[in-house]
KEKE-3310 file (N, C-alpha, C; in steps of 0.2 Angstrom, whole numbers, plus 5000, padded with zeros to 4 digits):
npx = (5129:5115:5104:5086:5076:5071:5076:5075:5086:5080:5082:5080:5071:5064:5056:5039:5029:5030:5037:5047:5043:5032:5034:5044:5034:5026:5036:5035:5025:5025:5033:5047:5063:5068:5083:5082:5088:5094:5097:5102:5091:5093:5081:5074:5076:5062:5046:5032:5021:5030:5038:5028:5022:5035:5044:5054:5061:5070:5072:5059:5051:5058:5054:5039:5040:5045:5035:5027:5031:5045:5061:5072:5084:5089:5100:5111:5116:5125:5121:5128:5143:5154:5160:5153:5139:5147:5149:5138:5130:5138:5135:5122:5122:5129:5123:5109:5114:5111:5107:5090:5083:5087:5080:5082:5078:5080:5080:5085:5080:5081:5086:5083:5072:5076:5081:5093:5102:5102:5105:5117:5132:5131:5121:5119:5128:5124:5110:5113:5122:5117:5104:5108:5121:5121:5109:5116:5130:5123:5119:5129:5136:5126:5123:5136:5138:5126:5130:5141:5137:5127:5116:5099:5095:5085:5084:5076:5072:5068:5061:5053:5041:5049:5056:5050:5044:5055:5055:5053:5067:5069:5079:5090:5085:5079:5085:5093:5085:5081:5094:5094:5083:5091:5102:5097:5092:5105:5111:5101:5104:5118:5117:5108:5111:5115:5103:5098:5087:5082:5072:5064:5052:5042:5034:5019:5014:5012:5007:5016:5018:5029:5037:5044:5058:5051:5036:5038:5041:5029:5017:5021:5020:5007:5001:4999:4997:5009:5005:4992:4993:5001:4987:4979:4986:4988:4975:4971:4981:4976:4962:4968:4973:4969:4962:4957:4964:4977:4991:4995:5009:5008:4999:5014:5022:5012:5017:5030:5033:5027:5038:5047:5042:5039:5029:5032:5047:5052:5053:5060:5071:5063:5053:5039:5026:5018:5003:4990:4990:4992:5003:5008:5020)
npy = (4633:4639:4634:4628:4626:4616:4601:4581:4569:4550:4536:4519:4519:4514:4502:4499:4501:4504:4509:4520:4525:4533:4542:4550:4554:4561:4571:4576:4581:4590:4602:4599:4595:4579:4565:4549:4536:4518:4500:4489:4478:4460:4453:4439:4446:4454:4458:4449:4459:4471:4464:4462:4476:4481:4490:4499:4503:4516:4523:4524:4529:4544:4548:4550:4559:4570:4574:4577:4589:4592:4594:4576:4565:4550:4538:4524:4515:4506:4506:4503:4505:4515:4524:4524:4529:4541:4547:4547:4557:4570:4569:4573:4587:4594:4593:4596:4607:4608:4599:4597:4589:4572:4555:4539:4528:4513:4494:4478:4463:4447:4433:4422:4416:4410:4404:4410:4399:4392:4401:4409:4417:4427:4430:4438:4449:4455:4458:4467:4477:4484:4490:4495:4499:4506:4517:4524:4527:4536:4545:4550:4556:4565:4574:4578:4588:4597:4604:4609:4620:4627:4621:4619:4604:4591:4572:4560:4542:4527:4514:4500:4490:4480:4486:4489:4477:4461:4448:4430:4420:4431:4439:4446:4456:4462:4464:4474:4485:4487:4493:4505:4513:4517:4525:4534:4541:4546:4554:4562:4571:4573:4582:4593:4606:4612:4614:4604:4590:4574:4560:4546:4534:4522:4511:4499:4483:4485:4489:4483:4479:4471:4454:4440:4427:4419:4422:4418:4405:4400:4402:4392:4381:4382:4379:4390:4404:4418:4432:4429:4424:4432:4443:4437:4437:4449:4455:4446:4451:4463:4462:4460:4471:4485:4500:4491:4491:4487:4495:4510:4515:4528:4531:4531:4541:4552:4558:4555:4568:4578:4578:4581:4596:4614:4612:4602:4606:4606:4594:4581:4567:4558:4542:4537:4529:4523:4515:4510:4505:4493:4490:4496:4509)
npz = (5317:5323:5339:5338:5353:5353:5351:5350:5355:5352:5359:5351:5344:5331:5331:5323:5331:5342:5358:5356:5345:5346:5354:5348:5336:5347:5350:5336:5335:5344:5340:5340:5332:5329:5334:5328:5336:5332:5329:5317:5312:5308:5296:5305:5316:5317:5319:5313:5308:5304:5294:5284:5282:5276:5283:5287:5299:5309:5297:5291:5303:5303:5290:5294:5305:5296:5290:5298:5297:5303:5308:5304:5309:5307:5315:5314:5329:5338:5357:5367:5364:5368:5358:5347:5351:5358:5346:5337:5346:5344:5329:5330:5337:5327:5316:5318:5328:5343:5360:5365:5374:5380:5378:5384:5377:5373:5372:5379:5377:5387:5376:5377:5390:5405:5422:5435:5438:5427:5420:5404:5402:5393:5390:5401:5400:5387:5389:5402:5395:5384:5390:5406:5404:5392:5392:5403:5396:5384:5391:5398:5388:5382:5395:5394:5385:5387:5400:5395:5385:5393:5395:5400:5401:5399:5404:5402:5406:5400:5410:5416:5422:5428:5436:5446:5452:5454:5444:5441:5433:5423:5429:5423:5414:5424:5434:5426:5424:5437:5438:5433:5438:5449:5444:5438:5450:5455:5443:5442:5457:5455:5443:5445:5448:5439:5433:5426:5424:5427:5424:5425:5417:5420:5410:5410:5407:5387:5372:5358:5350:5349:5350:5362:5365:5371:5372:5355:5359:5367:5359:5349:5357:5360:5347:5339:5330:5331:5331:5334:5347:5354:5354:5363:5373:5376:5378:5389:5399:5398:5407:5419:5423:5432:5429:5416:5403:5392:5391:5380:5367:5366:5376:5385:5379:5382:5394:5394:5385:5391:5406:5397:5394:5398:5408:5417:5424:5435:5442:5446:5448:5449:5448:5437:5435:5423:5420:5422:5434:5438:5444:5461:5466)
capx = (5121:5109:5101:5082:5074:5068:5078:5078:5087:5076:5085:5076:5065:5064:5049:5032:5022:5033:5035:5052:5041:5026:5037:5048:5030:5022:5039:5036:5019:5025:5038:5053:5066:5072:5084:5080:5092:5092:5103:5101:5091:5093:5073:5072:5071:5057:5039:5029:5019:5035:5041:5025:5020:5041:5044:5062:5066:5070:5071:5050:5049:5061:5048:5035:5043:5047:5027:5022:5035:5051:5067:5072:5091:5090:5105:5111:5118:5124:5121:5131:5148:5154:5163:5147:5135:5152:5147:5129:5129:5141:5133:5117:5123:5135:5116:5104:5114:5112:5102:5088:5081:5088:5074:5085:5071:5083:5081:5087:5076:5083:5083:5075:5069:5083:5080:5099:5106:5104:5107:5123:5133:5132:5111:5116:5130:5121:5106:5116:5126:5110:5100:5111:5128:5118:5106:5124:5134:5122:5116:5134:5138:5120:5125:5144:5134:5123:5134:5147:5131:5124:5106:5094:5091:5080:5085:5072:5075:5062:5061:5048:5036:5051:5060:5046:5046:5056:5051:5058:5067:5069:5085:5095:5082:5074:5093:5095:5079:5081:5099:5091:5081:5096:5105:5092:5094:5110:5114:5097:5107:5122:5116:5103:5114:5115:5098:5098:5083:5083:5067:5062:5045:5041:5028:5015:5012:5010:5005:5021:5020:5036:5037:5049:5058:5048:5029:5037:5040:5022:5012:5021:5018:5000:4999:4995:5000:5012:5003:4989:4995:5002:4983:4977:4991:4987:4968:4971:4985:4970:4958:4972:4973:4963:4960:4956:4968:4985:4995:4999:5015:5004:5001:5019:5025:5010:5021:5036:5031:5026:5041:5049:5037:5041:5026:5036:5053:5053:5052:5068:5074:5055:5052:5033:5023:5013:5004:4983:4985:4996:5006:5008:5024)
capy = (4633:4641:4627:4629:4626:4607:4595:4578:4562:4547:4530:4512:4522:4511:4499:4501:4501:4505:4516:4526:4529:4535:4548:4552:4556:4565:4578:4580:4587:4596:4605:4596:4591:4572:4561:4542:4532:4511:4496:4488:4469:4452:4451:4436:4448:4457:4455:4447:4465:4474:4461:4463:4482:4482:4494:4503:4506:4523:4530:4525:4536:4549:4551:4551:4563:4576:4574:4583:4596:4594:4590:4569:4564:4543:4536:4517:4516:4503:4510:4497:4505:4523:4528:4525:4534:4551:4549:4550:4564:4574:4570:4578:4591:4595:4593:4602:4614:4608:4595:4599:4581:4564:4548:4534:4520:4508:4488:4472:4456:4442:4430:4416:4416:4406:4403:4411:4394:4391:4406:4409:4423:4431:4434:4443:4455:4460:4464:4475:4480:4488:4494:4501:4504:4511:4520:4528:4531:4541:4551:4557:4561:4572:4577:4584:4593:4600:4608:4612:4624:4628:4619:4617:4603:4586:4568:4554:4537:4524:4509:4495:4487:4474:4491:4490:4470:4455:4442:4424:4419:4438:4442:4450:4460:4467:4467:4480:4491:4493:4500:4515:4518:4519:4528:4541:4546:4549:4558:4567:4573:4579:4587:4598:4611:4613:4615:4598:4588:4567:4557:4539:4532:4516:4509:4492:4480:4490:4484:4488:4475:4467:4448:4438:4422:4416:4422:4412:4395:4399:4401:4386:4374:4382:4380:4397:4411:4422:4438:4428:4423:4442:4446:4436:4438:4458:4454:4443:4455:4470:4460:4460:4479:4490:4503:4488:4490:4488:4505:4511:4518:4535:4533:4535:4547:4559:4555:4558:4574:4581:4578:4588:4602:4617:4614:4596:4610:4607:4588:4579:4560:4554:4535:4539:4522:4522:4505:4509:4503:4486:4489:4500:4509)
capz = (5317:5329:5340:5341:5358:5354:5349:5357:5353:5356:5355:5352:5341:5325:5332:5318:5335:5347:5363:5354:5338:5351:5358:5341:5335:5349:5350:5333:5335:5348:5334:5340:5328:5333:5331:5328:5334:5333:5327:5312:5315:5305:5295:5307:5322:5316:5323:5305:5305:5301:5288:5281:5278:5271:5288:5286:5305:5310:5290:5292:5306:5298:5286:5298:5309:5292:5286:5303:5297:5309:5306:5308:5307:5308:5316:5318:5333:5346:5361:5371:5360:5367:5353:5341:5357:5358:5338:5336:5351:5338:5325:5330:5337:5320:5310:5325:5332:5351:5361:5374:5376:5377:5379:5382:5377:5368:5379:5374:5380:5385:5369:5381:5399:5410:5429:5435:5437:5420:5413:5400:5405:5388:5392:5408:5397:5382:5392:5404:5392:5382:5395:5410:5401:5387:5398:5406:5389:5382:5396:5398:5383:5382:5399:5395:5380:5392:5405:5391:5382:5397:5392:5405:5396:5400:5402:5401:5405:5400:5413:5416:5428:5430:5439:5453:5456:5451:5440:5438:5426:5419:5432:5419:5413:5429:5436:5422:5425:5443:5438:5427:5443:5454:5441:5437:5456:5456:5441:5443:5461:5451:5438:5447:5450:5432:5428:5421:5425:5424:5427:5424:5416:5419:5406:5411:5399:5381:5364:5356:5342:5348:5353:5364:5362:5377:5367:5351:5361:5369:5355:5345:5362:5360:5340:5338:5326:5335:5331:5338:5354:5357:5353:5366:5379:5378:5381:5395:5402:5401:5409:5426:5425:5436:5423:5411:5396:5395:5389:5372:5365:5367:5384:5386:5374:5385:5400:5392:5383:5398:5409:5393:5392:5404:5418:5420:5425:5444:5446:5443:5452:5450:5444:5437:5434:5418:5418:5423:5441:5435:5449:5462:5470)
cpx = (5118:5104:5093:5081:5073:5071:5081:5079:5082:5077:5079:5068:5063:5059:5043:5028:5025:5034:5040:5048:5037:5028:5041:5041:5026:5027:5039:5031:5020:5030:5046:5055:5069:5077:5085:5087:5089:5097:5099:5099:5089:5084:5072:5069:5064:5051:5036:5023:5024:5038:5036:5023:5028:5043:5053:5064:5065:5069:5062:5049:5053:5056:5042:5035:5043:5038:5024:5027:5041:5055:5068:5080:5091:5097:5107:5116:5121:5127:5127:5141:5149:5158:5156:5142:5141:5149:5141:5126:5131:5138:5128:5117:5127:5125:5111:5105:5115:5107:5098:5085:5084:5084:5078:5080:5072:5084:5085:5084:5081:5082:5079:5077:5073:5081:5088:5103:5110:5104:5113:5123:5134:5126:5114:5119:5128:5116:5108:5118:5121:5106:5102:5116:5125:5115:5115:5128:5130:5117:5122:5135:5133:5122:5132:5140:5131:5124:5138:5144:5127:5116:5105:5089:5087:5083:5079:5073:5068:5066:5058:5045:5044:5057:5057:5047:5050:5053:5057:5060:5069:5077:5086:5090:5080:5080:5093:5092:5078:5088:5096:5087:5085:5097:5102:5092:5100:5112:5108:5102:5115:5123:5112:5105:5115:5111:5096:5092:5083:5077:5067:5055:5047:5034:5028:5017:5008:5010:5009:5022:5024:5034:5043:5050:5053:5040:5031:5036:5034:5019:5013:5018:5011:4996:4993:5001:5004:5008:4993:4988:4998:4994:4980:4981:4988:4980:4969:4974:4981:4967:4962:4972:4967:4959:4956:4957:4974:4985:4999:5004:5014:5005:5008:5021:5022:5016:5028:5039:5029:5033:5047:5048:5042:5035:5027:5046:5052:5050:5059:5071:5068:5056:5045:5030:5016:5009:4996:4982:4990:4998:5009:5015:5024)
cpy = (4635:4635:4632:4627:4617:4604:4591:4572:4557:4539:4523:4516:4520:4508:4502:4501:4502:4510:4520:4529:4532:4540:4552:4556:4563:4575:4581:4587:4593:4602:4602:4592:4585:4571:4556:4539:4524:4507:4494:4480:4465:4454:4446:4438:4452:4456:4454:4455:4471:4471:4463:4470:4485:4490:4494:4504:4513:4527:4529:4531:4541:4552:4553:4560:4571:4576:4576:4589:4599:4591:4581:4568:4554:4542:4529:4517:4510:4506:4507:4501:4515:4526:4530:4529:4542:4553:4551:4555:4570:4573:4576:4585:4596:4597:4599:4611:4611:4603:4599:4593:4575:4560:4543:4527:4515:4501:4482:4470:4450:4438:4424:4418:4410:4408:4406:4406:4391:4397:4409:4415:4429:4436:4439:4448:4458:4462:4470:4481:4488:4494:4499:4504:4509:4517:4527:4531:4536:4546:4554:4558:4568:4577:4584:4592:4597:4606:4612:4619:4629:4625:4617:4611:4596:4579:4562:4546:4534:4517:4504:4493:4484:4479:4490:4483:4466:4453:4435:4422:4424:4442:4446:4456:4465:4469:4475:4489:4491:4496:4505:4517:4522:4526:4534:4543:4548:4554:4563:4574:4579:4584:4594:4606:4616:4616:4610:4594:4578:4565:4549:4538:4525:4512:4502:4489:4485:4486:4487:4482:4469:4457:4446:4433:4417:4417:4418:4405:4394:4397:4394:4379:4375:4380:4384:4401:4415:4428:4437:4427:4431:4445:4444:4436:4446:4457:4452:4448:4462:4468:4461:4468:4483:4496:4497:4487:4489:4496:4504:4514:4525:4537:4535:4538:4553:4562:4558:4565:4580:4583:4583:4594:4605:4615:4604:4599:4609:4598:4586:4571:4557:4548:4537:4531:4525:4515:4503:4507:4497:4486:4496:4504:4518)
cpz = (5323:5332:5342:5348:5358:5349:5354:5352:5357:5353:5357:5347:5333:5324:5327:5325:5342:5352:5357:5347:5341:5351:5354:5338:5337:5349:5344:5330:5340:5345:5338:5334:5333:5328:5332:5328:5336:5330:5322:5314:5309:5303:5302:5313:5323:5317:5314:5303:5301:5294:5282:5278:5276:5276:5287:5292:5306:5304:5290:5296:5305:5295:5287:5301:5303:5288:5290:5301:5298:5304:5307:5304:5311:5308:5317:5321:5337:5352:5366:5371:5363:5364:5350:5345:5354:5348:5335:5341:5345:5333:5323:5335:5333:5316:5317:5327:5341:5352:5366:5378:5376:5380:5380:5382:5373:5374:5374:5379:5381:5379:5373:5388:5402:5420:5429:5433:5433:5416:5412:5400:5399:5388:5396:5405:5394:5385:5396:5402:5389:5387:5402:5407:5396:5388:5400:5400:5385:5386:5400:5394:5382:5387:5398:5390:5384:5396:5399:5387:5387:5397:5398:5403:5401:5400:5405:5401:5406:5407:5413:5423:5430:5434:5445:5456:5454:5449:5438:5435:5421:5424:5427:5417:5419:5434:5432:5422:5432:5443:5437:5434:5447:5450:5438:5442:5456:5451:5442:5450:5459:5445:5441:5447:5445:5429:5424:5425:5424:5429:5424:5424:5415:5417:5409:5405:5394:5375:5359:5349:5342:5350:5356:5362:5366:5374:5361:5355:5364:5366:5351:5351:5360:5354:5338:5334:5332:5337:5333:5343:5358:5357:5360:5373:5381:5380:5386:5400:5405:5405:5418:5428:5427:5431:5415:5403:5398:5389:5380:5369:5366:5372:5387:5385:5379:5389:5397:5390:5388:5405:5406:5391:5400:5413:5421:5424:5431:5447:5441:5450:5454:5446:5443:5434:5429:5417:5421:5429:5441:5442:5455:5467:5471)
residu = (UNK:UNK:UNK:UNK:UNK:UNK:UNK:UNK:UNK:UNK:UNK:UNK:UNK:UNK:UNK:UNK:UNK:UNK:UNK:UNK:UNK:UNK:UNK:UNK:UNK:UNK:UNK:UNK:UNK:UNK:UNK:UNK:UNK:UNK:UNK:UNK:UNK:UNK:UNK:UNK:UNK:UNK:UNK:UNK:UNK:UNK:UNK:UNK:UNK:UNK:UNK:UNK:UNK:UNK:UNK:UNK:UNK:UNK:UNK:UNK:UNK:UNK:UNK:UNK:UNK:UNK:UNK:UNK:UNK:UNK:UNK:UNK:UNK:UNK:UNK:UNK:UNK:UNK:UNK:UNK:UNK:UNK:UNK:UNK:UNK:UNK:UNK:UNK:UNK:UNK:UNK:UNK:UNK:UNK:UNK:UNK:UNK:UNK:UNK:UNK:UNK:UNK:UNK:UNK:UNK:UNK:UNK:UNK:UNK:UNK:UNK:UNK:UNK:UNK:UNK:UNK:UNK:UNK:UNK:UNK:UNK:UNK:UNK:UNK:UNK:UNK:UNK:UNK:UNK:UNK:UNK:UNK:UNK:UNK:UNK:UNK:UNK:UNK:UNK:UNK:UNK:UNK:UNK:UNK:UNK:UNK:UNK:UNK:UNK:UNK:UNK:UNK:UNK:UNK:UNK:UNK:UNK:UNK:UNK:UNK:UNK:UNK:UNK:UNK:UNK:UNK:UNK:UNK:UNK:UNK:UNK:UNK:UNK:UNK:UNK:UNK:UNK:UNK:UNK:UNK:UNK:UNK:UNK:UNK:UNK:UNK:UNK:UNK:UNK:UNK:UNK:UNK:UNK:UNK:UNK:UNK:UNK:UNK:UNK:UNK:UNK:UNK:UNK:UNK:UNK:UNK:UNK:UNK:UNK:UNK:UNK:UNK:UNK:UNK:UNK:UNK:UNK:UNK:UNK:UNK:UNK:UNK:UNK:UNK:UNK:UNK:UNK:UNK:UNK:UNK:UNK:UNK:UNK:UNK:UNK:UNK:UNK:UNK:UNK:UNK:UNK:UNK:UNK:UNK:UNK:UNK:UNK:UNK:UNK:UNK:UNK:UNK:UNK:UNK:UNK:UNK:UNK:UNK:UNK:UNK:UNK:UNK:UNK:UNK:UNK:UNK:UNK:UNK:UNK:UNK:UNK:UNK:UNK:UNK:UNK:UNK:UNK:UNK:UNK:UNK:UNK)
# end
């Protein structure tokens, strides 16, 4: 098969409000074919908006993705596993043809918020696991693909505020997302040669739907509805930000979208802070 020009994997892309379906969307406006990848989650971890509109994951946005007209190849994947990553690269290179994009936007959250002292050495693995190895397995594999093709092609790593400061309590977490900053300098530095391109977006607080276990134990101390307390967390949170909202899944699709377009072609080992002002570096 002959690979068109736009086809970009774009994992963590399952979320009904989330950044990866933001950005799974806007390439597909842009005529990108995607492909959706995410792991399969227990109902119980599902935010009560998803349970409720009977939300499917990435075959939702599959279907989403194929009603602007593009192609959508939904993959479940753990990222963490480089067999199931060297698989899901082949796969959609077997279905596509070639890649020109990867998004690595797939995170795990700690399940509760832990001071170091007390935190179980299983939180600090599965978070790393996720976010930096993940992050790294599927940006060599796009990459061998890449050089191996010759594609000029693009790799996008999502990051977060908690790339720029620490926060207590969230080590494992914010340990993880200052890797991906490292790690998008370096490989940004060895691919260059190539034509290869690697940047990092790091999204503020964003109204993504999701919840943590740290928002459940809050809103039950507050005797609040969850999807209430997230309501009034994200207002509060707007009210801190200079711009005066927090960021939409949109907002950083634009960002992303742009860093994968051609007059994003000449920046490469940049961390771009999407977040209204939230925080400045």
């Amino acid at each position: 098969m002959v690979a068109k020009e736009k086809n970009a994997i774009v994992t963590g892309s399952g979320g009904m409000r989330g950044i990866g379906r933001g950005i799974a969307l806007r390439f597909a406006r842009d005529g990108y074919d995607v492909v959706l990848v995410d792991v399969k989650r227990a109902l119980e971890q599902l935010p009560p908006g998803e349970i409720e509109a009977k939300w499917r994951s990435i075959e939702s946005v599959a279907s989403e993705v194929m009603a602007l007209g593009q192609r959508a190849l939904p993959i479940y994947a753990d990222i963490s596993d480089s067999a199931q990553v060297d698989n899901m690269v082949a796969a959609a290179v077997a279905e596509l043809g070639g890649i020109n994009v990867l998004v690595n936007n797939a995170r795990a959250v700690m399940g509760r918020d832990a001071p170091v002292v007390d935190m179980d050495e299983s939180q600090w693995d599965r978070t790393m696991a996720v976010n930096a190895k993940g992050t790294f397995l599927c940006s060599r594999a796009v990459a061998r693909h890449f050089i191996e093709k010759g594609t000029r092609g693009k790799i996008i790593n999502i990051g977060s505020g908690a790339a720029n400061v620490g926060q207590p309590r969230k080590a494992a977490y914010s340990a993880s997302k200052f890797a991906i900053v490292g790690f998008t300098q370096s490989l940004a530095l060895e691919l260059a040669s190539y034509g290869i391109s690697v940047n990092c977006v790091c999204p503020g607080l964003t109204d993504t739907g999701r919840f943590s276990f740290a928002d459940k134990l809050a809103a039950e101390s507050r005797g609040m509805a969850l999807q209430e307390y997230g309501r009034r967390r994200l207002a509060e949170g707007g009210q801190q930000i200079p711009l005066g909202r927090v960021a939409t899944p949109q907002d950083i699709a634009n960002m992303v979208a742009f860093l994968a377009s051609p007059q994003g072609s000449h920046i490469t080992g940049q961390t771009i802070n999407v977040n209204g002002g939230q925080f400045l570096r």
